[in-house]
Structure formats: C-alpha cells, structure tokens
PyMOL commands that place a pseudoatom at each C-alpha (Angstrom):
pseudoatom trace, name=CA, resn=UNK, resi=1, chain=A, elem=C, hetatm=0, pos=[36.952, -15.944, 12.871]
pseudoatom trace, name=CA, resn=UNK, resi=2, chain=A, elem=C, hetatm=0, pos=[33.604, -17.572, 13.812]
pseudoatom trace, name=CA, resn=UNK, resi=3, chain=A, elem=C, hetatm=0, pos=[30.567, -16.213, 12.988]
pseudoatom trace, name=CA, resn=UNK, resi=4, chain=A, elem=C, hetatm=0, pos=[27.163, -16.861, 14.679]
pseudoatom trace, name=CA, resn=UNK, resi=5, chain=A, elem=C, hetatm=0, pos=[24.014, -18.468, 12.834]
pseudoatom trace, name=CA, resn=UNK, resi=6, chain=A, elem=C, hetatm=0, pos=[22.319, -16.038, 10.166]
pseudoatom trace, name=CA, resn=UNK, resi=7, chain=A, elem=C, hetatm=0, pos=[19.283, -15.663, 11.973]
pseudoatom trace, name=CA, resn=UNK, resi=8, chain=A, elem=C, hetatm=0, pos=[21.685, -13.999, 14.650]
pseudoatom trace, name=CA, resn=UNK, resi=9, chain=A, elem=C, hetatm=0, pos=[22.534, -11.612, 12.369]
pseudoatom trace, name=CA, resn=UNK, resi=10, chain=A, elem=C, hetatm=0, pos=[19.419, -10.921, 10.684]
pseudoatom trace, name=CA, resn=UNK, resi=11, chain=A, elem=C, hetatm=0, pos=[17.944, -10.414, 13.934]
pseudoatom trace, name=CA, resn=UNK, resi=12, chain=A, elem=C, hetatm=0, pos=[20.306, -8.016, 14.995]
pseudoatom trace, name=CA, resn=UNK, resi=13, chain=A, elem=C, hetatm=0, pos=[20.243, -8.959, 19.116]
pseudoatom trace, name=CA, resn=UNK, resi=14, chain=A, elem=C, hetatm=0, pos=[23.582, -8.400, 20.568]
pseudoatom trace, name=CA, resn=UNK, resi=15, chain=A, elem=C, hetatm=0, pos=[22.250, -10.685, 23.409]
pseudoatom trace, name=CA, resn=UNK, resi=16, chain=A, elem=C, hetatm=0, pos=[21.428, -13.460, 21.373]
pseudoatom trace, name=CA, resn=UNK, resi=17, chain=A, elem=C, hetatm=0, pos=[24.553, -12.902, 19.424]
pseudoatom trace, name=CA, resn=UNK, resi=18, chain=A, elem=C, hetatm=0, pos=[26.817, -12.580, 22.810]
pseudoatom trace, name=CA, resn=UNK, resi=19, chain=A, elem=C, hetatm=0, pos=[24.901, -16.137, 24.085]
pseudoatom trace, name=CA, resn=UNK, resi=20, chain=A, elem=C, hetatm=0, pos=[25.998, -17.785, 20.891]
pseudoatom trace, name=CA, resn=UNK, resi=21, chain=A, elem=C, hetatm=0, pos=[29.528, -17.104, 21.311]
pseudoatom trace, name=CA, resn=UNK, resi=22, chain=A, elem=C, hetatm=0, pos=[29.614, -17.947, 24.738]
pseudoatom trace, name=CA, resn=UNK, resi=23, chain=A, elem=C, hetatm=0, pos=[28.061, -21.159, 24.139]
pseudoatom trace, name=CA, resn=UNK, resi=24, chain=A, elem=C, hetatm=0, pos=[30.799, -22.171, 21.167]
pseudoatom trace, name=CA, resn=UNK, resi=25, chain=A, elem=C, hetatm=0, pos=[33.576, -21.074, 22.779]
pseudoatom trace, name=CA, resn=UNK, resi=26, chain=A, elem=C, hetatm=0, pos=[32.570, -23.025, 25.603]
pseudoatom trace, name=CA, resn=UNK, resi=27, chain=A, elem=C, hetatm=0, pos=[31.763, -26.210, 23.296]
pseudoatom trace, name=CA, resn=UNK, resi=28, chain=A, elem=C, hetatm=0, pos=[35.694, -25.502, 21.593]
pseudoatom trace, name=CA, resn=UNK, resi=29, chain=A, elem=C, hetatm=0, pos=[37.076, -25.232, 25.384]
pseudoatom trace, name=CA, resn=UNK, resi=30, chain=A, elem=C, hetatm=0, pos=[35.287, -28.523, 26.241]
pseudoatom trace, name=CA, resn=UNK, resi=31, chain=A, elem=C, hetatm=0, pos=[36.304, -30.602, 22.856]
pseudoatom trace, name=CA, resn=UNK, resi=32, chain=A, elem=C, hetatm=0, pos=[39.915, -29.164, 23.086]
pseudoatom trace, name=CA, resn=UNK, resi=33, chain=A, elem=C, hetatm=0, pos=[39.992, -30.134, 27.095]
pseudoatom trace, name=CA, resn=UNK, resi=34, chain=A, elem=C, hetatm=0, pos=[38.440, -33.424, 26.586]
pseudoatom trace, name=CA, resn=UNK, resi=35, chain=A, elem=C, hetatm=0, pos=[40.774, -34.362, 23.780]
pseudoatom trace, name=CA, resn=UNK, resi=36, chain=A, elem=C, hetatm=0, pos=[43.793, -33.400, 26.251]
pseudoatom trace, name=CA, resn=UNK, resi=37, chain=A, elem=C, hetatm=0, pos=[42.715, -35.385, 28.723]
pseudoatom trace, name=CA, resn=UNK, resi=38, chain=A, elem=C, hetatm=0, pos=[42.079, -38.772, 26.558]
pseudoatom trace, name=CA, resn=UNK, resi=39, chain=A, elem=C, hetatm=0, pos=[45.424, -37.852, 25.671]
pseudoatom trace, name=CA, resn=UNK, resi=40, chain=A, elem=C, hetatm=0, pos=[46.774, -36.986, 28.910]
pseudoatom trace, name=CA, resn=UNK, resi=41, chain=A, elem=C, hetatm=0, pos=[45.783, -40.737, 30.104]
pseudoatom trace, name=CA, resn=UNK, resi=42, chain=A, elem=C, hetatm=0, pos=[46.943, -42.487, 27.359]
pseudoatom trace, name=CA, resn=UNK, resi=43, chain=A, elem=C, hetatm=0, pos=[50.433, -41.393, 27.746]
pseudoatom trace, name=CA, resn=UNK, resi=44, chain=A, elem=C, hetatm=0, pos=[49.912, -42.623, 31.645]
pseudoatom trace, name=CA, resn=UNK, resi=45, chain=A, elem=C, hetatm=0, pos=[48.863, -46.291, 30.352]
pseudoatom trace, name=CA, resn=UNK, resi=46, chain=A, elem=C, hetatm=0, pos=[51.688, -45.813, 28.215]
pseudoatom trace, name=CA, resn=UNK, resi=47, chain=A, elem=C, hetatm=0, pos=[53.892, -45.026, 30.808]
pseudoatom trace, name=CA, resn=UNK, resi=48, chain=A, elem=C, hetatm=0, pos=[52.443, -47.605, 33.533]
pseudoatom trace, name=CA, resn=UNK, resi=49, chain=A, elem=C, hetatm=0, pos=[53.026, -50.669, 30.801]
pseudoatom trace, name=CA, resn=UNK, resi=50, chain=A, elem=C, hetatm=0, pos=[56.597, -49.350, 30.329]
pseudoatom trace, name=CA, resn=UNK, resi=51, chain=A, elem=C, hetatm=0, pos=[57.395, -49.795, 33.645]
pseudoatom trace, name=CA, resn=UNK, resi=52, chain=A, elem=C, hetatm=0, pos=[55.272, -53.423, 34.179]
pseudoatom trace, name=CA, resn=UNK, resi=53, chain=A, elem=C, hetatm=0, pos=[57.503, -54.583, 31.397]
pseudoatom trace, name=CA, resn=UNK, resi=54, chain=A, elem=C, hetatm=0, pos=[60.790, -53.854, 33.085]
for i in range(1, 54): cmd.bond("trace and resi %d" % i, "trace and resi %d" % (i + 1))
show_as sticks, trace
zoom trace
C-alpha cells in the first residue's frame, strides 16, 4: 500500500491527495511499461541474430 507525502495528509485535501495517486500510479505504469518494452526489443535483437547466424 502506498501512501502519499505527509504534507498530504496533514493537509487533509482529498484533491491533492487523489492528484498524488494519480500521478504515481501513472509514474509505476510508465517504469513498468518502459521496462517491458526494453525488454520486449531485446528479445527481438535476440531473435533477429539467431536467425543471421543460421
């Protein structure tokens, strides 16, 4: 479970609260998608050499 920054809480705004998950989820959902993807195209290199070898 993530939390948001103290001052979030201390604050009490929901909004602020709300924009500060929306934001890290985002920033998780890019990372995680981003990671994929480097993977994604290494495995095609991988692949692609495979077959320049046979």
């Amino acid at each position: 479970m993530f939390y948001p920054p103290q001052h979030c809480m201390e604050k009490n705004n929901i909004f602020h609260t709300l924009l500060w998950a929306l934001y890290y989820n985002n920033f998780i959902i890019i990372c995680v998608s981003r990671f994929l993807i480097k993977k994604y195209f290494f495995y095609l290199d991988f692949l692609l050499e495979k077959q320049d070898n046979k």
